[in-house]
C-alpha positions as a Markdown table, in Angstrom:
| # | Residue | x | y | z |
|---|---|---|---|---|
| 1 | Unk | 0.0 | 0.0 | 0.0 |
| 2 | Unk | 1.8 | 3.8 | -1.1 |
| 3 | Unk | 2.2 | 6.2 | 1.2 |
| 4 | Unk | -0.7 | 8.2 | -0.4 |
| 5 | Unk | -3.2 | 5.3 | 0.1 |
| 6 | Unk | -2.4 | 5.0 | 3.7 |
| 7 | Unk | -2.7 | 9.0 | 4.3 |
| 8 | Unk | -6.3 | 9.1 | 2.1 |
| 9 | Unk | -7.5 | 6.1 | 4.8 |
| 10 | Unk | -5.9 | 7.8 | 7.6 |
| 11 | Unk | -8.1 | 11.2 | 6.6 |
| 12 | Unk | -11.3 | 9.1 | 5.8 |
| 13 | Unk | -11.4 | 7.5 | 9.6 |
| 14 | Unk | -10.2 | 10.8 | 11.2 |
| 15 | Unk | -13.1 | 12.3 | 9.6 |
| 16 | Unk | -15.7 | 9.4 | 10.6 |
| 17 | Unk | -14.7 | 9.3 | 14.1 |
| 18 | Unk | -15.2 | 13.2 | 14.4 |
| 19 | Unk | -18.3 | 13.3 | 12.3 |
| 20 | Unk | -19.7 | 10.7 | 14.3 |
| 21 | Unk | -19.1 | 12.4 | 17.5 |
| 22 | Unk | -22.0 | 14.3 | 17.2 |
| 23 | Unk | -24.4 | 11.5 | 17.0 |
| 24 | Unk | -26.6 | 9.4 | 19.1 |
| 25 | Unk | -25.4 | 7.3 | 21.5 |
| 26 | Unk | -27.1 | 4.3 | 22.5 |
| 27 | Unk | -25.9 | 2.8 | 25.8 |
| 28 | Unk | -24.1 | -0.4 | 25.9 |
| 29 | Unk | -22.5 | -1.8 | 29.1 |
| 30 | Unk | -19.8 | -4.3 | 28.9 |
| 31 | Unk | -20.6 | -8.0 | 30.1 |
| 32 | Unk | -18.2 | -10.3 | 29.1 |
| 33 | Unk | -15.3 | -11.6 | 26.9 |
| 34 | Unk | -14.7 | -15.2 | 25.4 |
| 35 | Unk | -11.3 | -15.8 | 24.3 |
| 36 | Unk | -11.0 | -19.7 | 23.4 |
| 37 | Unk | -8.3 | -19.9 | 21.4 |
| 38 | Unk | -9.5 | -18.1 | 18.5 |
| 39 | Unk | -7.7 | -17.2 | 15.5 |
| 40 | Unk | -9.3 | -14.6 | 13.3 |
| 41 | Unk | -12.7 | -15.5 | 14.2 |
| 42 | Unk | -15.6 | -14.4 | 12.1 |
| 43 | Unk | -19.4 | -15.3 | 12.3 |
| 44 | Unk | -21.7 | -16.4 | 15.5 |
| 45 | Unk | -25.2 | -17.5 | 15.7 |
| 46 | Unk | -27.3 | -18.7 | 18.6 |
| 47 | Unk | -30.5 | -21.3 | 18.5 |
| 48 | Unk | -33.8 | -20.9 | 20.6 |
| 49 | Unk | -32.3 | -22.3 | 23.9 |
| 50 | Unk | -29.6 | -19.5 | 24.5 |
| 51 | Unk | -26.3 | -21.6 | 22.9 |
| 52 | Unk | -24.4 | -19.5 | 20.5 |
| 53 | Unk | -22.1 | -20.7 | 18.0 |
| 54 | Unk | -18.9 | -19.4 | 16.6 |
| 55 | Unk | -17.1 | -20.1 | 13.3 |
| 56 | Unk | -13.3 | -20.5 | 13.9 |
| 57 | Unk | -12.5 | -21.6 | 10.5 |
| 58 | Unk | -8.9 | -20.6 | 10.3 |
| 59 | Unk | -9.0 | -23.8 | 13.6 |
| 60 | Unk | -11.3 | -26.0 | 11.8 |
| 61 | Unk | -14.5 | -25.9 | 14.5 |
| 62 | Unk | -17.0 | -24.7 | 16.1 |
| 63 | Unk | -17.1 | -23.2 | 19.1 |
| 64 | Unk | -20.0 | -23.6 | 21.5 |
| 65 | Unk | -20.9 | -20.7 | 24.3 |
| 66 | Unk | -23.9 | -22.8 | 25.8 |
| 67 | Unk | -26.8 | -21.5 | 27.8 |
| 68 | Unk | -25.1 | -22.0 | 31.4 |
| 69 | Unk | -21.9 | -20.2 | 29.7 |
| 70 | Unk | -19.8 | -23.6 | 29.5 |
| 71 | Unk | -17.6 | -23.3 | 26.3 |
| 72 | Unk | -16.4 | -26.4 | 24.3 |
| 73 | Unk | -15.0 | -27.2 | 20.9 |
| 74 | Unk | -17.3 | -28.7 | 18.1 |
| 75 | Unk | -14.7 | -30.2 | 15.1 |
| 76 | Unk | -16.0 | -32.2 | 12.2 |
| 77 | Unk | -15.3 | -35.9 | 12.8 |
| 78 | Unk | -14.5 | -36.2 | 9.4 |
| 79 | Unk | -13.7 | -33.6 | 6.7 |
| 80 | Unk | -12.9 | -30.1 | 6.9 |
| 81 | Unk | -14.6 | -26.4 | 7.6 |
| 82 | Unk | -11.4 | -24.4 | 7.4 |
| 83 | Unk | -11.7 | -21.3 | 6.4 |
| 84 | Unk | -15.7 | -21.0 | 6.3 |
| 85 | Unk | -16.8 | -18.0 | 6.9 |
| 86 | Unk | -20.5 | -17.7 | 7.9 |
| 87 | Unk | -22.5 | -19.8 | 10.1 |
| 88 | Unk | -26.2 | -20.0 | 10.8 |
| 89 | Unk | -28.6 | -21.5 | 13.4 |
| 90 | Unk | -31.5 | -22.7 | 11.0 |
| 91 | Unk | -34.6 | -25.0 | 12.5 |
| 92 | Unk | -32.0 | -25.0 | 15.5 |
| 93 | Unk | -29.4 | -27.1 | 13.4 |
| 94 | Unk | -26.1 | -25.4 | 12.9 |
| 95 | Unk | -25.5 | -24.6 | 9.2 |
| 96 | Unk | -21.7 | -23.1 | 7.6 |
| 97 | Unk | -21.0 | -21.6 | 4.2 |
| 98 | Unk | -17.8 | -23.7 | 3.5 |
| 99 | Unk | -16.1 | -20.8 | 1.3 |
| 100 | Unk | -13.4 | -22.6 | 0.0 |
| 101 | Unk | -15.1 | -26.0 | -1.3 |
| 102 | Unk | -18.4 | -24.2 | -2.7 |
| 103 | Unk | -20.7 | -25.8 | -0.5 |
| 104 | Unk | -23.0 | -25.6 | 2.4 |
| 105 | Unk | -23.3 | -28.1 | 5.3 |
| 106 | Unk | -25.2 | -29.0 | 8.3 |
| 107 | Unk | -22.7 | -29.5 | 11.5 |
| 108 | Unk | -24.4 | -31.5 | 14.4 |
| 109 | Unk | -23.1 | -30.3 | 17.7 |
| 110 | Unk | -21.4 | -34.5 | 17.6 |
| 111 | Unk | -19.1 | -33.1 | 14.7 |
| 112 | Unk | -20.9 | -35.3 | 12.5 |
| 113 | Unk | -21.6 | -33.7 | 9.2 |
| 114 | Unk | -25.0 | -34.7 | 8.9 |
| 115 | Unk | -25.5 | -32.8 | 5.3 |
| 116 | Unk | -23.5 | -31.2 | 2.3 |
| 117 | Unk | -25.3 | -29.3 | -0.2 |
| 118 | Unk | -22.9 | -28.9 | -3.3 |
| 119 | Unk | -23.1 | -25.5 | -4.9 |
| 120 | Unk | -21.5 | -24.8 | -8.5 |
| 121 | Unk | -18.1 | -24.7 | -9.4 |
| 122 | Unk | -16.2 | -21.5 | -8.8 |
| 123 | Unk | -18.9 | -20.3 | -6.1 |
| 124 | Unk | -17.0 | -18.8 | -2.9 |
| 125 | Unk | -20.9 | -19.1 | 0.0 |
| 126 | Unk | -19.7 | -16.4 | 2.7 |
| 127 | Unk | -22.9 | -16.8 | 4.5 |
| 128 | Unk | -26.3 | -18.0 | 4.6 |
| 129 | Unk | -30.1 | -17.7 | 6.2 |
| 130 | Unk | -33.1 | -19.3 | 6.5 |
| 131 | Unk | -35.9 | -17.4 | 4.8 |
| 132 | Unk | -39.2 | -18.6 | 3.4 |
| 133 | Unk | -38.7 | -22.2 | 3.8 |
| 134 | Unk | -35.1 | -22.0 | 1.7 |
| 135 | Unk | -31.9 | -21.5 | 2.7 |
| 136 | Unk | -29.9 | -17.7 | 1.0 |
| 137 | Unk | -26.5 | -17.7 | 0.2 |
| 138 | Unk | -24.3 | -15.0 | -0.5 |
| 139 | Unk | -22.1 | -15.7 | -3.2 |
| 140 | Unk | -18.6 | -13.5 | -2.9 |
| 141 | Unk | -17.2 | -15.0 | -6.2 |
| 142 | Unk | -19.8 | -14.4 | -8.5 |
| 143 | Unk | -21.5 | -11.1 | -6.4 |
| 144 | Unk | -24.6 | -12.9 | -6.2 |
| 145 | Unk | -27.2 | -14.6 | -4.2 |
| 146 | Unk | -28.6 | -18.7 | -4.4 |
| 147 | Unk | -31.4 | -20.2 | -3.4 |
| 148 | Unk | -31.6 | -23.1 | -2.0 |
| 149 | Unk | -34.9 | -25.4 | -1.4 |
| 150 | Unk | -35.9 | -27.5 | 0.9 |
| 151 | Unk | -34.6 | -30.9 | -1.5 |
| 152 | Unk | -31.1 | -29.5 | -1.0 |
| 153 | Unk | -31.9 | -28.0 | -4.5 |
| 154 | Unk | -30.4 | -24.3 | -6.2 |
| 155 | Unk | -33.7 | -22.9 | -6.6 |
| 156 | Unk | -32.7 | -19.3 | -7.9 |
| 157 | Unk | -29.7 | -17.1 | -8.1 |
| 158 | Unk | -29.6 | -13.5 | -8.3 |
| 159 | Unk | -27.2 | -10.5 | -8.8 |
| 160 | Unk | -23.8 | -9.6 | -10.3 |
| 161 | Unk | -20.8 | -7.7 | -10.2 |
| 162 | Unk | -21.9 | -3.9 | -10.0 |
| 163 | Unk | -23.3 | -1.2 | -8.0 |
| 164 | Unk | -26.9 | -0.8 | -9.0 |
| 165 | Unk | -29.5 | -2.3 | -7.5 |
| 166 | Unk | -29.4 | -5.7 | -7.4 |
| 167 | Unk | -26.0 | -5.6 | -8.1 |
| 168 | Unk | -22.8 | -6.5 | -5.9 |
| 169 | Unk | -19.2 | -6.5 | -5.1 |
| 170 | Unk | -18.7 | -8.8 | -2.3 |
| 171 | Unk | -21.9 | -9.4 | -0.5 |
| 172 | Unk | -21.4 | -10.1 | 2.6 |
| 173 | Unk | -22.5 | -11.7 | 6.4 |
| 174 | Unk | -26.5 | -11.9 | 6.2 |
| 175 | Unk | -29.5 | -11.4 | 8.1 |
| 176 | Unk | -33.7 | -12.3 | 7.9 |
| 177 | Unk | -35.3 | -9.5 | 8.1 |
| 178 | Unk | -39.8 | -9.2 | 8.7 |
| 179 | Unk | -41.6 | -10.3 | 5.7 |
| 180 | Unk | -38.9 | -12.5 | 4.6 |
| 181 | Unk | -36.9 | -9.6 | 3.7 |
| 182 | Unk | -32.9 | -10.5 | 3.3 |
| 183 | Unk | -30.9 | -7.7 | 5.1 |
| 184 | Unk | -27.6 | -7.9 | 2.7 |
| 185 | Unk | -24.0 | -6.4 | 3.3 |
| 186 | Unk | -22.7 | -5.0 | 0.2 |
| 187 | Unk | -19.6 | -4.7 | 1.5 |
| 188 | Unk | -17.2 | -2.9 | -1.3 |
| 189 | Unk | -19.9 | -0.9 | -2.5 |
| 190 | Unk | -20.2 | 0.5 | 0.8 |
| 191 | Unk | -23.6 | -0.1 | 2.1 |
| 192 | Unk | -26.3 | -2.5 | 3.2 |
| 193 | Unk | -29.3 | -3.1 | 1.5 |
| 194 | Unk | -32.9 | -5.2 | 1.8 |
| 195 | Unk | -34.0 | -7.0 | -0.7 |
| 196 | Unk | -37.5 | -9.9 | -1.2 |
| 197 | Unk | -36.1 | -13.1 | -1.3 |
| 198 | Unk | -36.2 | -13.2 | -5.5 |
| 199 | Unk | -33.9 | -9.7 | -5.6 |
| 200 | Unk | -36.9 | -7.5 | -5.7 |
| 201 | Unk | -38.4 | -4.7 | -3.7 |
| 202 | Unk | -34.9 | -3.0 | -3.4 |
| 203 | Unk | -34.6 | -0.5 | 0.2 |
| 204 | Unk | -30.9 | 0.8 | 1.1 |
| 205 | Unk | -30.9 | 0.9 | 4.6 |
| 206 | Unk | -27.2 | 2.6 | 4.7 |
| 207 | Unk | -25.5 | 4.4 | 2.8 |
| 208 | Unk | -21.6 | 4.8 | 1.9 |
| 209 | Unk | -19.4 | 7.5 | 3.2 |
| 210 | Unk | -17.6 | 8.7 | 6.7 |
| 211 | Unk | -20.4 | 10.9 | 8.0 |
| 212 | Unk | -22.6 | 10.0 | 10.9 |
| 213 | Unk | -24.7 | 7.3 | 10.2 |
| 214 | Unk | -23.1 | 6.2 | 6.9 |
| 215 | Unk | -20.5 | 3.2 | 6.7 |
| 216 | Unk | -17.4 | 2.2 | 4.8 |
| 217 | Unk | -16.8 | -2.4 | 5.4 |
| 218 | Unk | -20.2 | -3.5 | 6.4 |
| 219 | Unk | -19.2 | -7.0 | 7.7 |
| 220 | Unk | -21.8 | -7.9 | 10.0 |
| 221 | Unk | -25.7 | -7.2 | 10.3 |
| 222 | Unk | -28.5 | -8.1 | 12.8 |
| 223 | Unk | -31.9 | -7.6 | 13.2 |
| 224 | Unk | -33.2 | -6.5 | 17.1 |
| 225 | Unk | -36.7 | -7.0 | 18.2 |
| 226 | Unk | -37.9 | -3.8 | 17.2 |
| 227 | Unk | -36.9 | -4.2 | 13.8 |
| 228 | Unk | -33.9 | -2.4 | 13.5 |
| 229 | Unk | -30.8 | -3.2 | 12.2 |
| 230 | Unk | -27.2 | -3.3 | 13.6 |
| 231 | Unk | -24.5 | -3.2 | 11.2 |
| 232 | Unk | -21.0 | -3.3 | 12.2 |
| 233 | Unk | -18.0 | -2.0 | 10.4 |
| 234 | Unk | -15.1 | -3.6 | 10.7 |
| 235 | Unk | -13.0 | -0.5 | 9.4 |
| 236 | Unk | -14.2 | 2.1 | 12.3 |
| 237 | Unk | -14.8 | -0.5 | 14.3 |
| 238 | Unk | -18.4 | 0.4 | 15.3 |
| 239 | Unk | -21.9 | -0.6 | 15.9 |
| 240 | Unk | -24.7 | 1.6 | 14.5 |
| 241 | Unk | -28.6 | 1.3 | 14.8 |
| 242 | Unk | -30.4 | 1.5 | 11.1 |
| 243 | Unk | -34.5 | 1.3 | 10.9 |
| 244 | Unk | -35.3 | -1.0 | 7.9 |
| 245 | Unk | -36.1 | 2.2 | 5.8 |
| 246 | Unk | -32.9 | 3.6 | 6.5 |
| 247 | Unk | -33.4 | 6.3 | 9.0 |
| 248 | Unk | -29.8 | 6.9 | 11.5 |
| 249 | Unk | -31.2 | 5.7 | 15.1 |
| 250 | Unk | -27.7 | 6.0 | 16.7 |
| 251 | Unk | -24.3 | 4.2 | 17.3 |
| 252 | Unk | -23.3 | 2.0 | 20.5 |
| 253 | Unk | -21.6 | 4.0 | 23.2 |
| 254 | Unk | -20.2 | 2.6 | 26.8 |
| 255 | Unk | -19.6 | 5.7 | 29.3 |
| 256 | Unk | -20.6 | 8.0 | 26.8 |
| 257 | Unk | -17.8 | 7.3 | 24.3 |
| 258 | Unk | -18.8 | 5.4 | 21.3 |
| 259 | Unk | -17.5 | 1.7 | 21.1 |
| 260 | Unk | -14.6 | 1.2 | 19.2 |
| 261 | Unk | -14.1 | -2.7 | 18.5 |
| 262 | Unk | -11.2 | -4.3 | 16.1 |
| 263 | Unk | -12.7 | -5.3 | 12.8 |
| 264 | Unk | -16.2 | -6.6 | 14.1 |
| 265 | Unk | -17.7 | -8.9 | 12.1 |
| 266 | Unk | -20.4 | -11.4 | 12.9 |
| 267 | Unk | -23.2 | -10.1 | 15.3 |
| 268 | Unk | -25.9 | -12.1 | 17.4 |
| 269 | Unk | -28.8 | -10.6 | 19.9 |
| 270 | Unk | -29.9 | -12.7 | 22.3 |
| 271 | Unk | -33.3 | -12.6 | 24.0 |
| 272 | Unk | -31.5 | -11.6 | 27.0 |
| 273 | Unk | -30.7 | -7.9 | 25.2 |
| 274 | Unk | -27.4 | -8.7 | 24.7 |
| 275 | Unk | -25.5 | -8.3 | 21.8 |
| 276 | Unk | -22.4 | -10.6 | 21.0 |
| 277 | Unk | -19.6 | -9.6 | 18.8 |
| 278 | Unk | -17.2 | -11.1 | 17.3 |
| 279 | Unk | -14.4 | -9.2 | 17.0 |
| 280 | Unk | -11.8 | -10.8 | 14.5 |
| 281 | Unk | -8.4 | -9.0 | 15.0 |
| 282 | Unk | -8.5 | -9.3 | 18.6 |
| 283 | Unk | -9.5 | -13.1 | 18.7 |
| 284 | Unk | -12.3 | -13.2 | 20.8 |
| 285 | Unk | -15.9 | -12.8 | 21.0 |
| 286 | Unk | -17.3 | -9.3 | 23.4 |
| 287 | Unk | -20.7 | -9.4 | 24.8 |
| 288 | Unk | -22.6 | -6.0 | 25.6 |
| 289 | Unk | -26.3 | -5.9 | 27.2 |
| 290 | Unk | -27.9 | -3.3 | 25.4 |
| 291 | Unk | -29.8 | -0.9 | 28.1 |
| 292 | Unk | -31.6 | 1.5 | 25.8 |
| 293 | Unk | -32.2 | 1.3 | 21.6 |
């Protein structure tokens, strides 16, 4: 990277962070930290009973955060998830986007790969959802999105290389959203976007830039239970609050300073109001209860 490149970056966060000064902050308070080894961590999920899930790909597993807080290691008992990068809890079965071997496959928490879905050649799944009775997979090689029914079958894809709508460059970690509405990362273009399941119905929900309310590597998205979306950034290292039609609600704050983490990606809310982060440069996992939205 020249010299130049660094300084225009340099200017681009110094701006955000004193842009962003002037915005709403909406109090989080420090809970917790699990650090289990990770390396470079990326995406989390939890299921209906309070376990979460992390994808440690770069170590081949699965972590497991369960209920009573008990960590343990889930590793494939035969084959290989490293480096996946998404993870999903779907019908309370633990589903990862194997990026390198363009597929998808159920993990049961026995390490026994209980299914494989086999995408096409040359596709790179970063993450995937459960929506509408089929699973949604980003695509980063192809800047797309697949369908995928409930016979294991690609049912649809959608989207290219671009940045119109319905267009992409690198989407992203994903989300459901109400009306089976996918909440999309569009991460080199800059923003985040909803879309209906078949690509229709565009709504941007964030925009591109270093102001207040605008973001620059949308990595990780997650819908609360008012409807909002959190979208983290792993190049300022912040949370911020988005309403599904794309109004600024505020950013995350702890003692009145707004919450700097190191390249956030994945993000889970528990029922609990507590939002877990996985924070992938400092190899761990940083839980905050959330005490006003």
């Amino acid at each position: 990277m020249t010299s130049a490149i660094r300084s225009r970056l340099f200017l681009i966060q110094l701006l955000f962070l004193v842009q962003i000064s002037f915005g709403q902050n909406i109090t989080v308070q420090f809970e917790r930290s699990v650090e289990a080894g990770f390396y470079y961590p990326t995406d989390i999920c939890g299921n209906e009973r309070g376990d979460v899930f992390v994808l440690d790909g770069m170590n081949d597993r699965v972590v497991e955060i369960n209920a009573a807080g008990q960590v343990r290691s889930i590793r494939p008992n035969r084959g290989t998830i490293y480096k996946a990068v998404g993870i999903a809890c779907i019908d309370n079965k633990i589903w990862i986007a194997d990026t390198p071997r363009s597929r998808i496959l159920e993990l049961g928490k026995n390490g026994r790969i209980n299914q494989v879905i086999p995408l096409e050649a040359w596709t790179e799944p970063v993450d995937l959802v459960g929506i509408n009775n089929q699973i949604a997979v980003s695509d980063r090689a192809n800047h797309r999105i697949i369908l995928v029914d409930s016979n294991g079958k690609i049912s649809k894809t959608w989207g290219n290389r671009g940045n119109g709508l319905g267009e992409f460059i690198n989407p992203g970690l994903l989300a459901a959203g109400p009306e089976n509405r996918l909440i999309i990362p569009d991460i080199l273009n800059r923003r985040v976007l909803s879309y209906s399941p078949s690509g229709r119905f565009p709504q941007m929900i964030a925009k591109p830039g270093a102001q207040r309310g605008q973001i620059i590597r949308p990595k990780g998205v997650a819908m609360n239970t008012k409807q909002q979306v959190w979208i983290s950034d792993s190049f300022t290292g912040v949370l911020q609050l988005f309403s599904l039609s794309g109004k600024y609600l505020g950013i995350a704050a702890v003692d009145g300073k707004e919450l700097r983490l190191k390249a956030p990606m994945g993000i889970w809310l528990d029922k609990n109001n507590r939002i877990w982060v996985v924070e992938s440069s400092n190899d761990r996992v940083s839980v905050y209860r959330l005490r006003d939205e």
